[in-house]
PDB file of N, CA, C and O in Angstrom:
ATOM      1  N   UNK A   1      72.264  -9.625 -52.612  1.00  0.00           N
ATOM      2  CA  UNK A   1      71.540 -10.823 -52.989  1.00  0.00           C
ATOM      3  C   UNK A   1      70.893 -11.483 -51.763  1.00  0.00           C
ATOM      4  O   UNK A   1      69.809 -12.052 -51.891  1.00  0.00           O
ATOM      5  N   UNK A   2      71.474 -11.431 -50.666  1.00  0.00           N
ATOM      6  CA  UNK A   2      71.271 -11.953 -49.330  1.00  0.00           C
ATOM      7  C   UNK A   2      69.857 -11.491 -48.697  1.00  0.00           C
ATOM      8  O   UNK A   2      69.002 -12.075 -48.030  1.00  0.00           O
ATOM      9  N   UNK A   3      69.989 -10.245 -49.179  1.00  0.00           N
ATOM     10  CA  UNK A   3      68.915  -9.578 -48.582  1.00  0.00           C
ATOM     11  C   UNK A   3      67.355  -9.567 -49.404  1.00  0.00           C
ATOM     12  O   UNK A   3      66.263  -9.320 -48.892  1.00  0.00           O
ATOM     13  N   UNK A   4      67.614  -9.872 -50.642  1.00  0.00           N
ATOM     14  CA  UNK A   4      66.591 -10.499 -51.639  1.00  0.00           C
ATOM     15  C   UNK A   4      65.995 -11.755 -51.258  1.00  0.00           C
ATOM     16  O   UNK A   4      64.825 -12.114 -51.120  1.00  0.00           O
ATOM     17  N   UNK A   5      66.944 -12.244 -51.142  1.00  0.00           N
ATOM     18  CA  UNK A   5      66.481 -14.321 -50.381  1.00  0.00           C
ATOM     19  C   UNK A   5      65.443 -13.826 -49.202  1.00  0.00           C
ATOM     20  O   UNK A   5      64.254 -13.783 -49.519  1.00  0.00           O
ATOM     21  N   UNK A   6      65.821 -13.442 -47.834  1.00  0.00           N
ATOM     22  CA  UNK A   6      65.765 -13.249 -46.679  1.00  0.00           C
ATOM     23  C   UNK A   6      64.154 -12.142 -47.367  1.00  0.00           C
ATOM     24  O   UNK A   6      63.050 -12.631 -47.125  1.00  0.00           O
ATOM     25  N   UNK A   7      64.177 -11.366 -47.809  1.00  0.00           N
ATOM     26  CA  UNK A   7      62.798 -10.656 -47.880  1.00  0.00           C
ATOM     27  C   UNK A   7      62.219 -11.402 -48.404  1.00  0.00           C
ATOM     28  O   UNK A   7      61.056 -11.464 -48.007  1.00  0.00           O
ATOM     29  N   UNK A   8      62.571 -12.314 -49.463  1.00  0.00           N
ATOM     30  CA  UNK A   8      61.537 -13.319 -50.169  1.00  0.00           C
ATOM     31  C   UNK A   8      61.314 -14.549 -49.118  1.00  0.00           C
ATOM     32  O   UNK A   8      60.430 -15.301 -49.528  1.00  0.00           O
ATOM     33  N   UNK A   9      61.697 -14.823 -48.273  1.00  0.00           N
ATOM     34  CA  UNK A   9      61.291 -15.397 -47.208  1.00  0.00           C
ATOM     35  C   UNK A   9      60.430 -15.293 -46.352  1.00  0.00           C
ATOM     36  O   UNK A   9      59.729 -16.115 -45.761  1.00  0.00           O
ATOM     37  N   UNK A  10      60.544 -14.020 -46.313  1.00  0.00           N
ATOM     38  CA  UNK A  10      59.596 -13.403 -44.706  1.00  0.00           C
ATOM     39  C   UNK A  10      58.280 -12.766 -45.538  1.00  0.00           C
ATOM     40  O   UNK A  10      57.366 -12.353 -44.824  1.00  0.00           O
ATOM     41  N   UNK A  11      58.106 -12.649 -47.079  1.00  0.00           N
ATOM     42  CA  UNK A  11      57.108 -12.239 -47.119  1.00  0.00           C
ATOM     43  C   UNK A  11      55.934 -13.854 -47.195  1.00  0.00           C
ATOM     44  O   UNK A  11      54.732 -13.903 -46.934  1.00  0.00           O
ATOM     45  N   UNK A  12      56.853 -14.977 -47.641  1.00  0.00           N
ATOM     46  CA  UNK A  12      56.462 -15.999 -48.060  1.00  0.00           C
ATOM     47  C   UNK A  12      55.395 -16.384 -46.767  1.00  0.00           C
ATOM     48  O   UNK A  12      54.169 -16.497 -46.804  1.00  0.00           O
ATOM     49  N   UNK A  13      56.372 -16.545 -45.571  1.00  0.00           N
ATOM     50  CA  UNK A  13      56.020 -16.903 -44.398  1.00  0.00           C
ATOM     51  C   UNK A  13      54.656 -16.047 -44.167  1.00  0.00           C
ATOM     52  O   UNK A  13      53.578 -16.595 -43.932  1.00  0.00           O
ATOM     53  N   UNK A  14      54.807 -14.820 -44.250  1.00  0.00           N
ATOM     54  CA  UNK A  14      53.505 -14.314 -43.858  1.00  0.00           C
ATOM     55  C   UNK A  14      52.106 -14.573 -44.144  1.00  0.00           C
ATOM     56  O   UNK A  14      51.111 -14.484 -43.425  1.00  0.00           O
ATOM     57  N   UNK A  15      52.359 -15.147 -46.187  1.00  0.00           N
ATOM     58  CA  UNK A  15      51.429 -15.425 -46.413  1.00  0.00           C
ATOM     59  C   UNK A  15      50.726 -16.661 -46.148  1.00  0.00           C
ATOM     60  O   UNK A  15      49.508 -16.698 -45.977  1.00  0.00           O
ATOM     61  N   UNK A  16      51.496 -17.687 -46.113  1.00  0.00           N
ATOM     62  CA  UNK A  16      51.729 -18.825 -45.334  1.00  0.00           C
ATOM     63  C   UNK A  16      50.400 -18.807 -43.729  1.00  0.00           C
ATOM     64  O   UNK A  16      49.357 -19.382 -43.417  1.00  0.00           O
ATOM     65  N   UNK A  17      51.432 -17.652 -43.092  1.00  0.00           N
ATOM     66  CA  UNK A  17      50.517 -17.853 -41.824  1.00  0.00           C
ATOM     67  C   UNK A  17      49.024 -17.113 -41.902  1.00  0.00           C
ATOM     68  O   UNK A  17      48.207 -17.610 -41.128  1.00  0.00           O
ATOM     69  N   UNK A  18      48.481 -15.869 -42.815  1.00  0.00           N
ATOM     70  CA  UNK A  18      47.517 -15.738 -43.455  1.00  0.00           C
ATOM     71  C   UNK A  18      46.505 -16.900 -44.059  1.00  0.00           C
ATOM     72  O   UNK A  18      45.314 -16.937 -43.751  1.00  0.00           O
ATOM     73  N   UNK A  19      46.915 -17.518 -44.651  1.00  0.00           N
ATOM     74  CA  UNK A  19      46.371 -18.896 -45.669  1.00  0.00           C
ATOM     75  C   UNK A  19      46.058 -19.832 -43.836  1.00  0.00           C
ATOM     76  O   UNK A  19      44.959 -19.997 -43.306  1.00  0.00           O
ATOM     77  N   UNK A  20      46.563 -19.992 -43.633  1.00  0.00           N
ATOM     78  CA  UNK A  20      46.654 -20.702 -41.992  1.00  0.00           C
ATOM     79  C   UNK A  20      45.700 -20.449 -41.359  1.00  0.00           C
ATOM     80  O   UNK A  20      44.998 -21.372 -40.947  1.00  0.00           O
ATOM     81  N   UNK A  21      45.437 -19.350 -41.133  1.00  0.00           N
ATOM     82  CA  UNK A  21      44.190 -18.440 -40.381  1.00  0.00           C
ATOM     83  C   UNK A  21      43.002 -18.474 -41.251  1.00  0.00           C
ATOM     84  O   UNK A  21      41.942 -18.466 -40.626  1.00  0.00           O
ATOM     85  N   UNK A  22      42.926 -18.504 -42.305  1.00  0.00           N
ATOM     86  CA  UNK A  22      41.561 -18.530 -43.025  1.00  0.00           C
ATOM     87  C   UNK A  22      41.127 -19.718 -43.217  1.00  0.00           C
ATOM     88  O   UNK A  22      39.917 -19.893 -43.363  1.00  0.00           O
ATOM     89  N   UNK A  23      42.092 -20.863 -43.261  1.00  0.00           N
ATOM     90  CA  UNK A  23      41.587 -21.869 -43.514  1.00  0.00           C
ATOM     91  C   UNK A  23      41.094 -22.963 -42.247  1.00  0.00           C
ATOM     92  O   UNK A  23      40.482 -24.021 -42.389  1.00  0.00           O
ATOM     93  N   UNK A  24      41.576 -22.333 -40.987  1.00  0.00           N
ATOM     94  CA  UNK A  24      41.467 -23.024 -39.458  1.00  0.00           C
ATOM     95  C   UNK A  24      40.023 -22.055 -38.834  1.00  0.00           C
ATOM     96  O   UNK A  24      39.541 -22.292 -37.727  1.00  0.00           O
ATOM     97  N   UNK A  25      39.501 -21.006 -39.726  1.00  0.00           N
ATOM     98  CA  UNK A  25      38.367 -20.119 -38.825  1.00  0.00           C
ATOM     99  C   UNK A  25      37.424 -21.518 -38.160  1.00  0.00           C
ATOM    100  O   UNK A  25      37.000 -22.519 -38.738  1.00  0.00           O
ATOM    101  N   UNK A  26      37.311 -21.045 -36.565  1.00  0.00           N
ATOM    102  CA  UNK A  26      36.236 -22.047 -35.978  1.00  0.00           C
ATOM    103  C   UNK A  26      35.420 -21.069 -35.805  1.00  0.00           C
ATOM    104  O   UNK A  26      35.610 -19.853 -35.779  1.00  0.00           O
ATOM    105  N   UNK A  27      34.402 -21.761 -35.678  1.00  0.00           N
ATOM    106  CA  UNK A  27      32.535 -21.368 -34.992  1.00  0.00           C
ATOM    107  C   UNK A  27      32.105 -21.705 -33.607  1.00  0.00           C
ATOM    108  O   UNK A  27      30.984 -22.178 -33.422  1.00  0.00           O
ATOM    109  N   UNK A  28      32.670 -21.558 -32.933  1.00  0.00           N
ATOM    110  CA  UNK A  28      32.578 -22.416 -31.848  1.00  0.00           C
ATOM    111  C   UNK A  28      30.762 -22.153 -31.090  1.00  0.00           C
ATOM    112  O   UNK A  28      30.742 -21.648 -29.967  1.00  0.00           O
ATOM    113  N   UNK A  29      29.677 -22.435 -31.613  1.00  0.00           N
ATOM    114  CA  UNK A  29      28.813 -21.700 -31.213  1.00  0.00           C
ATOM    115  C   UNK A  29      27.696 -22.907 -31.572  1.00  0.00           C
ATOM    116  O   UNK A  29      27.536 -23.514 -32.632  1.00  0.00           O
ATOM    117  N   UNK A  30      26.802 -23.058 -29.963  1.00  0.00           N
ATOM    118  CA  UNK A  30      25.934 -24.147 -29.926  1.00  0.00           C
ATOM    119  C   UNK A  30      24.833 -24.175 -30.932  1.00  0.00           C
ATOM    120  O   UNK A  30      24.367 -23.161 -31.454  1.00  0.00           O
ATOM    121  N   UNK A  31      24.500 -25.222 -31.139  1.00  0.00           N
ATOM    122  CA  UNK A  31      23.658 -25.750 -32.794  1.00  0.00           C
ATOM    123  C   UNK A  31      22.057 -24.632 -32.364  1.00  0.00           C
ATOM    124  O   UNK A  31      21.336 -23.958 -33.099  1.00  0.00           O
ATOM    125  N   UNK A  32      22.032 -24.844 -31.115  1.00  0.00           N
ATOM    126  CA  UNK A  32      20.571 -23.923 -31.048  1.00  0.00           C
ATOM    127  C   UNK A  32      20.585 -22.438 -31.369  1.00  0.00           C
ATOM    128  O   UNK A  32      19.679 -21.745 -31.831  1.00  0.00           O
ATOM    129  N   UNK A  33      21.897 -22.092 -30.994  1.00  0.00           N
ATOM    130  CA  UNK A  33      21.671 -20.556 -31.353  1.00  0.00           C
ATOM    131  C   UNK A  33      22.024 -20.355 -32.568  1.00  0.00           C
ATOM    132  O   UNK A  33      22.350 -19.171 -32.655  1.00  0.00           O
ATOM    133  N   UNK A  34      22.154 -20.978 -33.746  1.00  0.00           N
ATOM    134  CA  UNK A  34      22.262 -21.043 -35.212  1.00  0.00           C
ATOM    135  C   UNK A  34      21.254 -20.345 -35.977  1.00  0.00           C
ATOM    136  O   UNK A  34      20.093 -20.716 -35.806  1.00  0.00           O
ATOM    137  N   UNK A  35      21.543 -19.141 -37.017  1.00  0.00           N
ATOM    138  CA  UNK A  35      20.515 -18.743 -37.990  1.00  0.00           C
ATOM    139  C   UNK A  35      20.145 -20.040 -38.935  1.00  0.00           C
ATOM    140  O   UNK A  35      20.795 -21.041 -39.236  1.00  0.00           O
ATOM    141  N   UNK A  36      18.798 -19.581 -39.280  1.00  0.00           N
ATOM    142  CA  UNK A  36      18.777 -20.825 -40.536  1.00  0.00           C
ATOM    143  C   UNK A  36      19.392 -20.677 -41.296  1.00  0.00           C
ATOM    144  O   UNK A  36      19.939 -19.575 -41.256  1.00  0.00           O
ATOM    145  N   UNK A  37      19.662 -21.319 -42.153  1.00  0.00           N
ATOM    146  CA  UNK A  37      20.212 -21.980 -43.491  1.00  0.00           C
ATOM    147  C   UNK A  37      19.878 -20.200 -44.347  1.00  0.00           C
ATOM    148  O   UNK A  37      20.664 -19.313 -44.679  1.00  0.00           O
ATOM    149  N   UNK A  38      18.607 -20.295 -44.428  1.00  0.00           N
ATOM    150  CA  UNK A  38      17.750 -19.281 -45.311  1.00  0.00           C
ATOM    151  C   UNK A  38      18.058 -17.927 -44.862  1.00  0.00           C
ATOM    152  O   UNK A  38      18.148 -17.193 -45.846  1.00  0.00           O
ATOM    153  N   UNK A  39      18.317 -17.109 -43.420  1.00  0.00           N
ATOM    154  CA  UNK A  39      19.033 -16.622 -42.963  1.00  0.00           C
ATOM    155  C   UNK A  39      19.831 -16.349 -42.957  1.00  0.00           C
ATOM    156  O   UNK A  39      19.908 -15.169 -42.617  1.00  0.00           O
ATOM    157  N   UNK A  40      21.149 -17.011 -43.274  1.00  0.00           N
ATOM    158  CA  UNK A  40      22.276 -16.877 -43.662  1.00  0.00           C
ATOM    159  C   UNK A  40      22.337 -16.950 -45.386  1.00  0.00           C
ATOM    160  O   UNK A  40      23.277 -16.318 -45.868  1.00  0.00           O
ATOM    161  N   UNK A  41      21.739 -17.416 -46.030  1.00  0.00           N
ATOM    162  CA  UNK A  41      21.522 -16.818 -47.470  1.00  0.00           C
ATOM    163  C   UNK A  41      21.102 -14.978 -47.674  1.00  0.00           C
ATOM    164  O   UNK A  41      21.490 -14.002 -48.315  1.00  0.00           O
ATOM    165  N   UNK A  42      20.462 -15.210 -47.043  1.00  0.00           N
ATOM    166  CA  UNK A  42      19.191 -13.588 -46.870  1.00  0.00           C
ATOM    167  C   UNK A  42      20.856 -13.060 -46.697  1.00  0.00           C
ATOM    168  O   UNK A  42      21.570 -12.886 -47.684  1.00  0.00           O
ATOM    169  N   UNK A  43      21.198 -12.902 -45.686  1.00  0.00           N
ATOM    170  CA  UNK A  43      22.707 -12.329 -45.485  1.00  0.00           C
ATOM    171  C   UNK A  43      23.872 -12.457 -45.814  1.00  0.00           C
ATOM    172  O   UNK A  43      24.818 -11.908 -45.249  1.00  0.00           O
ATOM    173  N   UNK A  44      23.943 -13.278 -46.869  1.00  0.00           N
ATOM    174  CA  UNK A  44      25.095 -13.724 -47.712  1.00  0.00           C
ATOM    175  C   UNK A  44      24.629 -12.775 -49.135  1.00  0.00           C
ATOM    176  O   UNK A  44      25.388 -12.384 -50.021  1.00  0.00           O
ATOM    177  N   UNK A  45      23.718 -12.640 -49.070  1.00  0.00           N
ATOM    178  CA  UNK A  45      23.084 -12.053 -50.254  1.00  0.00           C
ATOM    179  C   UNK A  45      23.227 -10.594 -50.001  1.00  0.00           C
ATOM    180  O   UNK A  45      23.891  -9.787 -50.652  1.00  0.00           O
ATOM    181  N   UNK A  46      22.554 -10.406 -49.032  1.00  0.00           N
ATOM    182  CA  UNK A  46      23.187  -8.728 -48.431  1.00  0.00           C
ATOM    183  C   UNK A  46      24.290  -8.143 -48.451  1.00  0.00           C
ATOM    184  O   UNK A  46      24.495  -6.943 -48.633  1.00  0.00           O
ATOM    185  N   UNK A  47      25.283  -9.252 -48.204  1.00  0.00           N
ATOM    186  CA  UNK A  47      26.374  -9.089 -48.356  1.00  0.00           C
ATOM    187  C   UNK A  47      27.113  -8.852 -49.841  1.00  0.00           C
ATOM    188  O   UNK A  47      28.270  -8.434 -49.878  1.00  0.00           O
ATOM    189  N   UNK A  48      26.518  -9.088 -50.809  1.00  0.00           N
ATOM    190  CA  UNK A  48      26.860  -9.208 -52.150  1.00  0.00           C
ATOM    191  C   UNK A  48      27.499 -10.378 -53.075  1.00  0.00           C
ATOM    192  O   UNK A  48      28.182 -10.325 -54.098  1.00  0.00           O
ATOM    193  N   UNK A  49      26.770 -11.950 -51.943  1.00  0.00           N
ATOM    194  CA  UNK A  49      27.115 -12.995 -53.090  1.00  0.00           C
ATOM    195  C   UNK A  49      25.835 -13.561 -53.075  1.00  0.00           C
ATOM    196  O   UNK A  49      24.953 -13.681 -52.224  1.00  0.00           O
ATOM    197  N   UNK A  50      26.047 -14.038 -54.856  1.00  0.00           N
ATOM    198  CA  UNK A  50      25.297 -14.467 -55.163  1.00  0.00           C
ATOM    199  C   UNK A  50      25.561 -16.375 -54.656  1.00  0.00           C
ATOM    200  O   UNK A  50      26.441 -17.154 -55.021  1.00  0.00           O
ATOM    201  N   UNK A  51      24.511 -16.560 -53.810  1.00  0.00           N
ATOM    202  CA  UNK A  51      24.875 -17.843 -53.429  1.00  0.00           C
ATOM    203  C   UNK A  51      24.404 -18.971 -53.872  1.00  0.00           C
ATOM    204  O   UNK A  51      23.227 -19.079 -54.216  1.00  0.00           O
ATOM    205  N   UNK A  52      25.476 -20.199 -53.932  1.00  0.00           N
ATOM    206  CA  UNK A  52      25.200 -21.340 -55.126  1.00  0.00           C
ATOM    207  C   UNK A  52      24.501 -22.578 -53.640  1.00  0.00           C
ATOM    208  O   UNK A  52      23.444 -23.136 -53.347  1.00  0.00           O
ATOM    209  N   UNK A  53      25.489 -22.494 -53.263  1.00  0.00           N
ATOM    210  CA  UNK A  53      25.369 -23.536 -52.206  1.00  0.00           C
ATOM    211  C   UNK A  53      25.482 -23.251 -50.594  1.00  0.00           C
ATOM    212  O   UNK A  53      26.235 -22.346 -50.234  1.00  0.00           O
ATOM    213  N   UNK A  54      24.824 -23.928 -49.714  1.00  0.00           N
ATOM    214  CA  UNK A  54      25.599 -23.728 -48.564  1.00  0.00           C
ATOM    215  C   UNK A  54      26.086 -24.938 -47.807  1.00  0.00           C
ATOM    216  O   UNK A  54      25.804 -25.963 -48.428  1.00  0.00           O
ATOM    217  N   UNK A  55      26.667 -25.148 -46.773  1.00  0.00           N
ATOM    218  CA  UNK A  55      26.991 -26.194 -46.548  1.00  0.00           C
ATOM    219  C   UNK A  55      27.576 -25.853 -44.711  1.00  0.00           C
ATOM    220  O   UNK A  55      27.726 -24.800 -44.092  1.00  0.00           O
ATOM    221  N   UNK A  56      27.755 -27.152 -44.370  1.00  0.00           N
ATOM    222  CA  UNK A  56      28.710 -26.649 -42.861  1.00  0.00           C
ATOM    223  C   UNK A  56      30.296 -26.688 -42.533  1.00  0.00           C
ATOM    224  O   UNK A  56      30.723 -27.186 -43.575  1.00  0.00           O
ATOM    225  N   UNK A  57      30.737 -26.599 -42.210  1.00  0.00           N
ATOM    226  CA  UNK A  57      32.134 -26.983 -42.175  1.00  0.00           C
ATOM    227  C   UNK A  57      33.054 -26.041 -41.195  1.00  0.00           C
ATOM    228  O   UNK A  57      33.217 -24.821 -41.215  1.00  0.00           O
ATOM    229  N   UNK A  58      33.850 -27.518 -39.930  1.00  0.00           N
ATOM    230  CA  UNK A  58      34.179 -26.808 -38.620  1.00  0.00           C
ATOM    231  C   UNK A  58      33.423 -25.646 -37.935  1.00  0.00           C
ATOM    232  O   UNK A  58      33.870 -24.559 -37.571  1.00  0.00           O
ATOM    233  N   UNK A  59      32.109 -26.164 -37.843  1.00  0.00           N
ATOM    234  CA  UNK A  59      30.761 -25.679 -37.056  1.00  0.00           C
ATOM    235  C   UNK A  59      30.834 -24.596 -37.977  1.00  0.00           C
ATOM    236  O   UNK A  59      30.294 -23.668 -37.375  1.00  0.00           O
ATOM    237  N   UNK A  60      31.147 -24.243 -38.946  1.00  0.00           N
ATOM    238  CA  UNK A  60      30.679 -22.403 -39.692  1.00  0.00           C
ATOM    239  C   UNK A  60      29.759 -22.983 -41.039  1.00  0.00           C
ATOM    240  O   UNK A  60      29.586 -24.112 -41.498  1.00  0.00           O
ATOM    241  N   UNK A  61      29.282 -21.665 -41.410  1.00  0.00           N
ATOM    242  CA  UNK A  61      28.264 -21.949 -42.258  1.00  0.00           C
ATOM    243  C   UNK A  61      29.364 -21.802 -43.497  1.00  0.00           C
ATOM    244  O   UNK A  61      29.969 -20.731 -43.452  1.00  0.00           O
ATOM    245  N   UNK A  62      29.825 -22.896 -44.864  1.00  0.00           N
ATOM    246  CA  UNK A  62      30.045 -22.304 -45.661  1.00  0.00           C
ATOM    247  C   UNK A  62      29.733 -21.632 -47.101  1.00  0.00           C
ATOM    248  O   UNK A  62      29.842 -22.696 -47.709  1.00  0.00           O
ATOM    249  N   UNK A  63      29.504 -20.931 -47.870  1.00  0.00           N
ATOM    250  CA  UNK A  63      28.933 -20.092 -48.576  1.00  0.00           C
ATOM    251  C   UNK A  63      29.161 -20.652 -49.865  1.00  0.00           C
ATOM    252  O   UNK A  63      30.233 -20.073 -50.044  1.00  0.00           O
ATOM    253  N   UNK A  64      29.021 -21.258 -50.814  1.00  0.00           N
ATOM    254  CA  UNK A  64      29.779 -21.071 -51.914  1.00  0.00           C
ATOM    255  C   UNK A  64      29.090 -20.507 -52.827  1.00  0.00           C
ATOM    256  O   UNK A  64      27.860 -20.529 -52.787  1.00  0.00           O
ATOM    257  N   UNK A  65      29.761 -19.917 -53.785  1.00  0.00           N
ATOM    258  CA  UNK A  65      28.854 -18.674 -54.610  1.00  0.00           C
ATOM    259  C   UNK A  65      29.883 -17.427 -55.892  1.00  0.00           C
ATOM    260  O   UNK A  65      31.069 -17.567 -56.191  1.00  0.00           O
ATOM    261  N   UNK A  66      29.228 -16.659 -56.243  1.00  0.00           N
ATOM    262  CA  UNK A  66      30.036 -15.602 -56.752  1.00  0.00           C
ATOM    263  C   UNK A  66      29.867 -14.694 -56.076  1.00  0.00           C
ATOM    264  O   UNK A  66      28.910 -14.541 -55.317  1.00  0.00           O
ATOM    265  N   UNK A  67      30.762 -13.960 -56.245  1.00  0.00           N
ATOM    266  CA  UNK A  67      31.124 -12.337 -55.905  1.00  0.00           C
ATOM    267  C   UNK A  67      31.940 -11.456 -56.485  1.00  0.00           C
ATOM    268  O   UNK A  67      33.135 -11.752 -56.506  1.00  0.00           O
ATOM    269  N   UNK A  68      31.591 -10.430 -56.971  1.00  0.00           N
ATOM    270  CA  UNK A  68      32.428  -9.587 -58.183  1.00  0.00           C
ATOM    271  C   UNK A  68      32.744 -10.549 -59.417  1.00  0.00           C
ATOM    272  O   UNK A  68      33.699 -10.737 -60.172  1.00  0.00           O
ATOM    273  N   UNK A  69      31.800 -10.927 -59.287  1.00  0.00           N
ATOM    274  CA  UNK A  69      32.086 -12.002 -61.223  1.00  0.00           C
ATOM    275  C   UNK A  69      33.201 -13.442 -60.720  1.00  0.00           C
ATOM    276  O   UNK A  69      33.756 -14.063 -61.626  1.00  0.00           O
ATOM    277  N   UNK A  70      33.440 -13.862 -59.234  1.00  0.00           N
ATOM    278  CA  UNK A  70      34.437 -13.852 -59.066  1.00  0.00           C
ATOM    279  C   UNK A  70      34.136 -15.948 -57.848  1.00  0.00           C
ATOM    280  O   UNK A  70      34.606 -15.945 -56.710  1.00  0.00           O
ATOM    281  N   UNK A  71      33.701 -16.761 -58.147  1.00  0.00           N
ATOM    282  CA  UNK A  71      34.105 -17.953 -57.635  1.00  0.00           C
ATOM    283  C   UNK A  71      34.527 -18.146 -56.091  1.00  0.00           C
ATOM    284  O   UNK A  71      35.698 -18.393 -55.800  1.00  0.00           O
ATOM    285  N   UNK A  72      33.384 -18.003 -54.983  1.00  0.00           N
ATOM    286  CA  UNK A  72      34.238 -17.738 -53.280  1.00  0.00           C
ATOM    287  C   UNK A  72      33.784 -18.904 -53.081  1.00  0.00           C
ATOM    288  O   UNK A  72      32.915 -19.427 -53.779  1.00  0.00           O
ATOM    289  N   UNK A  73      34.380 -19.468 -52.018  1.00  0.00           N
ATOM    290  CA  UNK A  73      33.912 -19.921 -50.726  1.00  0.00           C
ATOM    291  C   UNK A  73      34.075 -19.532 -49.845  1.00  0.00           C
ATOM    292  O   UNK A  73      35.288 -19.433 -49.660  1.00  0.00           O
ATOM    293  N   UNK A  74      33.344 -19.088 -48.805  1.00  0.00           N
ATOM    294  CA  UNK A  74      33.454 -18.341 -47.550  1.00  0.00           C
ATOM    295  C   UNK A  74      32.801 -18.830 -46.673  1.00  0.00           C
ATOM    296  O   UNK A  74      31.896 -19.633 -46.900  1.00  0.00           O
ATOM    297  N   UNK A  75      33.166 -18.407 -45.424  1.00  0.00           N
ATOM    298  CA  UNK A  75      32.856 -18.895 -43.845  1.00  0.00           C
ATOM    299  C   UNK A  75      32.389 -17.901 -43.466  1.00  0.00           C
ATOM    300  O   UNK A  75      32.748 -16.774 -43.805  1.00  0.00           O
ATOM    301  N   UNK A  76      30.982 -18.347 -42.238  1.00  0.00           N
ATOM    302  CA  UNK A  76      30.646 -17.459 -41.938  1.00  0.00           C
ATOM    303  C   UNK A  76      30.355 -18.159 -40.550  1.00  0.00           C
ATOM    304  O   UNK A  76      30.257 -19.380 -40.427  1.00  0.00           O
ATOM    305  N   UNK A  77      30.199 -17.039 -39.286  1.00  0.00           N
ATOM    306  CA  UNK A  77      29.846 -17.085 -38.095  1.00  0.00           C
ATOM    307  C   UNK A  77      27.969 -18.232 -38.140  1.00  0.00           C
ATOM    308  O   UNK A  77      27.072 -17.912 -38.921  1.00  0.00           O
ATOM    309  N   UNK A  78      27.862 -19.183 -37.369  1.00  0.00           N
ATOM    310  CA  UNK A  78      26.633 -19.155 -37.954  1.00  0.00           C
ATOM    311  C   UNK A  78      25.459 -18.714 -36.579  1.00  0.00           C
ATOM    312  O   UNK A  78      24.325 -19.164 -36.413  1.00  0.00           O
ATOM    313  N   UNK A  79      25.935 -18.064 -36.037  1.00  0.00           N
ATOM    314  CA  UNK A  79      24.609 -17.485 -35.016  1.00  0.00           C
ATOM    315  C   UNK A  79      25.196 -15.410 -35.538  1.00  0.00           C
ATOM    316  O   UNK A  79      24.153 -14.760 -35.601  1.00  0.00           O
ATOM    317  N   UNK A  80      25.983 -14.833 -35.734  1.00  0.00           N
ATOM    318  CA  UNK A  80      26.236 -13.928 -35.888  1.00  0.00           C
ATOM    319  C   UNK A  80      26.427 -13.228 -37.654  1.00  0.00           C
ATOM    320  O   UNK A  80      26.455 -12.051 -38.012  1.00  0.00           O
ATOM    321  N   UNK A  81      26.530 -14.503 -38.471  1.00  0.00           N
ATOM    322  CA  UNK A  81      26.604 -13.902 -39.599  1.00  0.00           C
ATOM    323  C   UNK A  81      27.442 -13.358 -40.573  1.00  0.00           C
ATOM    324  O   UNK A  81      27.405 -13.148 -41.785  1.00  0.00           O
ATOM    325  N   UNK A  82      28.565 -13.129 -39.208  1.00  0.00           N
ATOM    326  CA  UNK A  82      29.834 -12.421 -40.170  1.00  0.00           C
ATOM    327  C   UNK A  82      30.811 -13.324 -40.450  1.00  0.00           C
ATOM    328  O   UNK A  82      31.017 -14.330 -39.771  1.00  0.00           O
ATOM    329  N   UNK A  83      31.481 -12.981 -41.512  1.00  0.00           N
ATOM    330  CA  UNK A  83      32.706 -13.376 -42.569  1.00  0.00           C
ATOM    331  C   UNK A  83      34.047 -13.551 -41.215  1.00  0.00           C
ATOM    332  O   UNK A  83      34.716 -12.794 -40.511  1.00  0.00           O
ATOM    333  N   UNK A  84      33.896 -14.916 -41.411  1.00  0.00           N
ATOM    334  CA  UNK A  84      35.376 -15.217 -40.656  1.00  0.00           C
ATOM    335  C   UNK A  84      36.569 -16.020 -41.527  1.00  0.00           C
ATOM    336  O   UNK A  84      37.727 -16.211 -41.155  1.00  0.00           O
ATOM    337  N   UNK A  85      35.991 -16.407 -42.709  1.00  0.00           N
ATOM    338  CA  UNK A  85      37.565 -16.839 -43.491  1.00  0.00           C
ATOM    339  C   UNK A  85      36.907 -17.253 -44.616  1.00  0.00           C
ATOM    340  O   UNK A  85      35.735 -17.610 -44.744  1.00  0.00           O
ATOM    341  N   UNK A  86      37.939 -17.153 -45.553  1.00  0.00           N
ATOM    342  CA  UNK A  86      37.836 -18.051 -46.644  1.00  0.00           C
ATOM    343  C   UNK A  86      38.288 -19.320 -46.993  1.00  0.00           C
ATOM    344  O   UNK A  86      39.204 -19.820 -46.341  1.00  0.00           O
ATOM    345  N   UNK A  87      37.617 -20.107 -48.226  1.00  0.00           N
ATOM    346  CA  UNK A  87      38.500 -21.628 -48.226  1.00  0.00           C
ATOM    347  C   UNK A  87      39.349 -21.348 -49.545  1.00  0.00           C
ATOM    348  O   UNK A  87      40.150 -22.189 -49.953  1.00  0.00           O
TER     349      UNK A  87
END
């Protein structure tokens, strides 16, 4: 039984510190070297969401939109483009 508790613990924690990391992604990257807005759609779109909104948040671009039939918000790099976390 001991050992049931103790694994249900440590998987908890992990996800825990997962959820932690996606939700702290920074951008740390000066406002001039920023894609546009439209840019980062063009490539959110490439990427395979269909995008509703965008917005900023802790300097990243965030995405909100569908994907696979499926409700995201996502972060993205905003001079580079790529997927650094979800909300």
């Amino acid at each position: 039984m001991k050992k049931i508790v103790v694994a249900t613990l440590l998987i908890s924690a992990s996800f825990a510190g997962i959820a932690r990391a996606e939700s702290s992604a920074s951008c740390d990257v000066a406002k001039d070297k920023w894609m546009t807005e439209d840019a980062m759609k063009a490539k959110a779109t490439e990427l395979g969401f269909d995008v509703r909104q965008i917005k900023v948040e802790n300097g990243c671009y965030e995405v909100y939109g569908i994907k696979d039939g499926n409700k995201v918000e996502v972060l993205f790099n905003p001079e580079t483009g790529i997927q650094v976390g979800e909300d």
